[in-house]
N, C-alpha and C positions, 0 to 999 in steps of 0.2 A: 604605502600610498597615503598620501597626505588627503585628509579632510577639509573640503572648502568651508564648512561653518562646523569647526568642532562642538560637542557636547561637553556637558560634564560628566564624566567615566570612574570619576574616583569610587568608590563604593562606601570608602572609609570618612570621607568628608560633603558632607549635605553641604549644598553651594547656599549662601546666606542670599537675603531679595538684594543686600551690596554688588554681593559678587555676581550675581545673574544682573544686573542692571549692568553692572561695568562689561560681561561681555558679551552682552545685546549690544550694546551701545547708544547712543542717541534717538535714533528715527525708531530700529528695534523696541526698546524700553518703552517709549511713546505706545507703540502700538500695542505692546503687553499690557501696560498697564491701561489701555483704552478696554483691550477686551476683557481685562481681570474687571476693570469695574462693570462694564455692564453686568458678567455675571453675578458677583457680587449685588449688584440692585436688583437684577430682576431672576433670579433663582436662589430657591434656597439649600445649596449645595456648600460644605466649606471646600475652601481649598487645602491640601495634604500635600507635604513635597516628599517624593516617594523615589525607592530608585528600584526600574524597569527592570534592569538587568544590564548586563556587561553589553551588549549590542545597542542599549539605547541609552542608558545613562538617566540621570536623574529627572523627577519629571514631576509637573504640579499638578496633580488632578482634583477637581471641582466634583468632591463625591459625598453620598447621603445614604444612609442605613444599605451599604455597602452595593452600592452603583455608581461608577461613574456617570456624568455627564458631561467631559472633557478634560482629556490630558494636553499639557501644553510644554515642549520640550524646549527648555532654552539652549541657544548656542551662541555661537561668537558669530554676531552681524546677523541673527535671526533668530526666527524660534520658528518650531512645526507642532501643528496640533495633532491630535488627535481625535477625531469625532465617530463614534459607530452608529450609523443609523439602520434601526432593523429592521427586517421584513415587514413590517406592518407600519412603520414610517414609508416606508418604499412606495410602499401598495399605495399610502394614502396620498403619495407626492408624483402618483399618477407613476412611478416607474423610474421617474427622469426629475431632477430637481433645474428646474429655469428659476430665472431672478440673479443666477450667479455668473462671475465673470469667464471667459473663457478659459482663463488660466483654472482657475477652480472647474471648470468641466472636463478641463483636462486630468487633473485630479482624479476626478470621479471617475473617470472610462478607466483610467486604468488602475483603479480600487481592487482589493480582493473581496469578496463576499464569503462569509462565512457562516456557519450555523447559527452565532448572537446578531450578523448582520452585516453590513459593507463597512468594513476599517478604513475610513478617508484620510491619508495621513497629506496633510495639506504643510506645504513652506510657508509663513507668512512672510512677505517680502514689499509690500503694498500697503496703502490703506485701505481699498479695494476686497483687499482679500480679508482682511478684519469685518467688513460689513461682509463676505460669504460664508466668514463662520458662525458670523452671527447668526443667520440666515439658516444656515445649517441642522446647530444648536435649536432653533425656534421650528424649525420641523421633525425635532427627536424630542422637544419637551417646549410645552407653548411657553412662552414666557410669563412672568408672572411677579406679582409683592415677592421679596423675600419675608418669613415669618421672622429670622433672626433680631433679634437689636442689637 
C-alpha cells in the first residue's frame, strides 16, 4: 500500500534540513519553517532530529533537560506534528480546546489519551493549522523569551 505523504524511514540516513525542505516542498517548507521559528523565538527548547522508529520515521523534536515540547514529522507534500497535552493542560483548557480550526477539533476527538496525556498527532496541510499548533503548544507551555543566544 502506497503512502500518500511518505516519511523518511531510512534509519541509517538522518535526512539533512536540504533534503526535508525538498520533500516538504514549497507551500510545506513555508510552513515549517514559519512554525520552527516561532518556537525557536519564543521557547527555549532546541531542536534534535531524532528517528521514532521504523513506523514513524525521522522526526525533529523541540526538547529541553529531556522533555519534549513538539515533534514535527516531515513528509513529502507535508509534515505532522506531534503535541501531547496533559491532564493538567486539559483540566485547565476547561476540558475542550476552542480558538482551533475544525479540522484540528477533528484532530482532537479522535486523539488517544494516555497516562503522560492526549497524543494530538495533527497533518499540517494549511496555514490555519500552523496558528493551531501554535495555539496548542501555548496551552502545554505559555510562551515566552527564549534564554538561548
Amino acid at each position: 500500500m502506497e503512502e500518500r505523504y511518505p516519511r523518511f524511514y531510512d534509519k541509517t540516513a538522518t535526512p539533512t534540513a536540504d533534503e526535508i525542505a525538498s520533500a516538504l516542498g514549497p507551500a510545506a517548507d513555508r510552513r515549517w519553517k514559519a512554525l520552527a521559528a516561532h518556537l525557536e523565538a519564543n521557547y527555549d527548547f532546541e531542536p534534535v532530529t531524532k528517528y521514532y522508529g521504523k513506523s514513524y520515521g525521522w522526526t525533529v523534536q523541540y526538547r529541553r533537560s529531556g522533555k519534549t515540547l513538539i515533534s514535527l514529522f516531515p513528509e513529502t507534500g507535508a509534515f505532522t506534528v506531534l503535541v501531547t497535552i496533559g491532564p493538567k493542560e486539559l483540566v485547565k483548557a476547561g476540558g475542550r480546546i476552542d480558538g482551533v480550526s475544525g479540522y484540528t477539533q477533528d484532530c482532537i476527538a479522535g486523539a488517544s489519551s494516555f497516562s503522560d496525556g492526549t497524543w494530538l498527532w495533527i497533518r499540517v496541510l494549511a496555514d490555519e493549522t500552523v496558528e493551531d499548533v501554535k495555539h496548542l503548544v501555548a496551552i502545554k507551555k505559555k510562551p515566552g523569551r527564549a534564554s538561548r543566544k
